[in-house]
N, C-alpha and C positions, 0 to 999 in steps of 0.2 A: 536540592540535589538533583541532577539530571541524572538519572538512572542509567541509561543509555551507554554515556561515556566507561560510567561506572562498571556495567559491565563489560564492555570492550575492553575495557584495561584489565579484568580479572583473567578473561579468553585469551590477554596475551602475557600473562603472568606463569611462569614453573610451575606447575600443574601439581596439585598437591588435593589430600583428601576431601577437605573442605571444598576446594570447587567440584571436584567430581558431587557428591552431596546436594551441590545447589544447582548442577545442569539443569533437573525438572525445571526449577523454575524462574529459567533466563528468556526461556522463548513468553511465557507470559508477560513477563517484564517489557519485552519490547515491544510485544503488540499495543501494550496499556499507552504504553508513551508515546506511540504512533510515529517517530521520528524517522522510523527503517520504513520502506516500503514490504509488502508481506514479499515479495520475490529476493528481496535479497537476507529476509528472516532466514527462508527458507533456504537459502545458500550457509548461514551458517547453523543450520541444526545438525551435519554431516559432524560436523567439529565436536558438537554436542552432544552426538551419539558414542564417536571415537573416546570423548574423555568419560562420561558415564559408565562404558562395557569395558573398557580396557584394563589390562593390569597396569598400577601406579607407575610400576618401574619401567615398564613399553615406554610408557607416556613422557615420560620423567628424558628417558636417552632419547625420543624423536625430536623431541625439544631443544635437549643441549645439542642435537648435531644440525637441527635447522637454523637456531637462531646465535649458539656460541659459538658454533665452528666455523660459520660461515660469514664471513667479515660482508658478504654483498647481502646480507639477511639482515644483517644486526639490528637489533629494536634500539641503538644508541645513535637517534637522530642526525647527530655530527658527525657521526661516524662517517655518515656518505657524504659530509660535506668537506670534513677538515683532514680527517683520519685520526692520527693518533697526534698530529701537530700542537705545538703551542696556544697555535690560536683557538682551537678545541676548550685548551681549560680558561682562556678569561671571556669565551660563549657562552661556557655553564656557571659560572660564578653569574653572570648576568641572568643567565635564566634564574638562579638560585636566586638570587634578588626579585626577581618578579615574582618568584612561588612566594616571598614572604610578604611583598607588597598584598599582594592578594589574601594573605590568612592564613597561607598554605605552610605547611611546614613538611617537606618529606618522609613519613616516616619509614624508610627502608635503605637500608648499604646500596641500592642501586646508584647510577651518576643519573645529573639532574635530565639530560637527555633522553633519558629512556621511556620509551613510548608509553607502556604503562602506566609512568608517574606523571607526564604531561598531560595524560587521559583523564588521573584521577582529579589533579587541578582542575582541568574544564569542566568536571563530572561538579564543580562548585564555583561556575562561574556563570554571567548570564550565557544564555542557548546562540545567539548571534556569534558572541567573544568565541566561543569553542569552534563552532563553522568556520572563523574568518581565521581562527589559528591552523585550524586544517588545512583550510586551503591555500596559508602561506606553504606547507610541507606538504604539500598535493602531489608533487612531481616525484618525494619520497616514497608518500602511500602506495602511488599508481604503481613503482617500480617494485616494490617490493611483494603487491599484488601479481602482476605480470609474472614475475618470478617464479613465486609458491603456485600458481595454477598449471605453470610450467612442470611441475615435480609434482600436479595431481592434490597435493597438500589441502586438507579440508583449512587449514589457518588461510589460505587466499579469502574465504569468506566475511573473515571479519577484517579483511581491508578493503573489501568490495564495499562492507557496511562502512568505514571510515573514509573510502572517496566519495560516498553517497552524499556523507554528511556537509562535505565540506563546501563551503561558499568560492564563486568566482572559478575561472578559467587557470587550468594548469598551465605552468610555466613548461609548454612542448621541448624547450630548445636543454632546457634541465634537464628533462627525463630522459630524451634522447641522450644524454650525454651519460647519464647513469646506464642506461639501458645496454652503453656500451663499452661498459667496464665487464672482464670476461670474470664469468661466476666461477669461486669458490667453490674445489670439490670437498666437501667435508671429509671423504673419507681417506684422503692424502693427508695425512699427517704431515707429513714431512715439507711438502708445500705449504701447509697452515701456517707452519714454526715459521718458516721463512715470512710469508706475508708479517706475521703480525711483529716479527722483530724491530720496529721501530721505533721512536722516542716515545717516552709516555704521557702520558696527559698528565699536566701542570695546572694546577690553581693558581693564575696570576691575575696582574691586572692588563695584559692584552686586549686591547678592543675589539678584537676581529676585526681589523676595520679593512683587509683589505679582502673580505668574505662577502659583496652585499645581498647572498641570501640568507646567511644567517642575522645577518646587521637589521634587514629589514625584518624577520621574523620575531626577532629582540625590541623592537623600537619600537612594533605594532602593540606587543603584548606588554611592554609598558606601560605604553599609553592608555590600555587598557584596565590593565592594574594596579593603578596610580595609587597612592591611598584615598584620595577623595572617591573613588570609584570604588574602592577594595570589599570583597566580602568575607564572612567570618571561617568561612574554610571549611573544613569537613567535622561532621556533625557525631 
């Protein structure tokens, strides 16, 4: 189990008792594993302070209006790629097929997309396979970093820590492309309703095939998680 991953994906998880409880002892965790550099530890202790002191319920609404209200936020990887299209749900049925190739079985109502739950898979995969999956969705981390440091947001930290981790050169001409889609005010409602009014995400068999960043990030992590390769998943 790579720790590491593991807890990055708790840090980007609905903030609940149980993590406040176990803030103390996340920064040991990462120094043991050595995988963070100590400067970018120290970028995410600010986050670790914020959920430790704060009341639940603070914590609980900053969350929903950074990551649910905000469609250019969303922790649903596809989200900045497909939106709400078709081809969105036969990306995640494939992903969903490599989480089982590997061992993995989801266990939460989240879609398979979701940053947290791709975290916790890597969090049970070799330590290369998780960098080289990062840094297929580098140009995601990078914008959505960029973003929350924009709004001061201590969560920027723990995607400083997840482009740290990731293997290989960002896809510049992506992110600029992301970078330029104009951000979501959360506290427009009324605007919200309008963006997300569109089709819903479908479980079919759509290849994504006319998507090739997500086709390529699907075909990497197959190959990876073939069953000859597969490991027994979380412990």
């Amino acid at each position: 189990m790579i720790m590491t991953f593991k807890v990055l994906s708790a840090l980007l998880t609905y903030p609940g008792r149980e993590l406040q409880d176990a803030c103390a002892e996340i920064v040991p965790v990462l120094r043991n594993e050595k995988l963070l550099s100590p400067a970018t530890i120290s970028q995410i202790e600010p986050l670790l302070t914020e959920l430790a002191t704060s009341d639940i319920y603070d914590l609980q609404e900053r969350f929903v209006t950074l990551f649910d209200r905000s469609r250019t936020l969303s922790l649903n990887l596809f989200e900045h790629v497909h939106g709400e299209s078709r081809d969105r749900g036969g990306a995640m049925v494939d992903l969903l097929e490599t989480y089982r190739a590997g061992g993995f079985e989801p266990a939460t109502t989240e879609l398979p997309d979701h940053l947290p739950v791709l975290l916790e898979f890597l969090a049970t995969r070799p330590l290369n396979e998780g960098r080289e999956t990062l840094a297929d969705a580098a140009h995601i981390l990078e914008a959505l970093h960029d973003r929350l440091s924009r709004r001061d947001s201590p969560y920027a930290g723990v995607f400083q820590a997840l482009n740290e981790l990731a293997l290989g050169e960002t896809n510049k001409t992506a992110l600029a492309e992301l970078l330029a889609i104009t951000e979501d005010d959360p506290d427009d409602l009324a605007a919200l309703d309008a963006v997300w009014e569109e089709s819903e995400v479908v479980f079919g068999p759509d290849p994504n095939g006319d998507c090739p960043q997500v086709r390529d990030i699907l075909n990497r992590m197959d190959d990876r998680a073939s069953p000859q390769h597969a490991t027994t998943g979380l412990k």
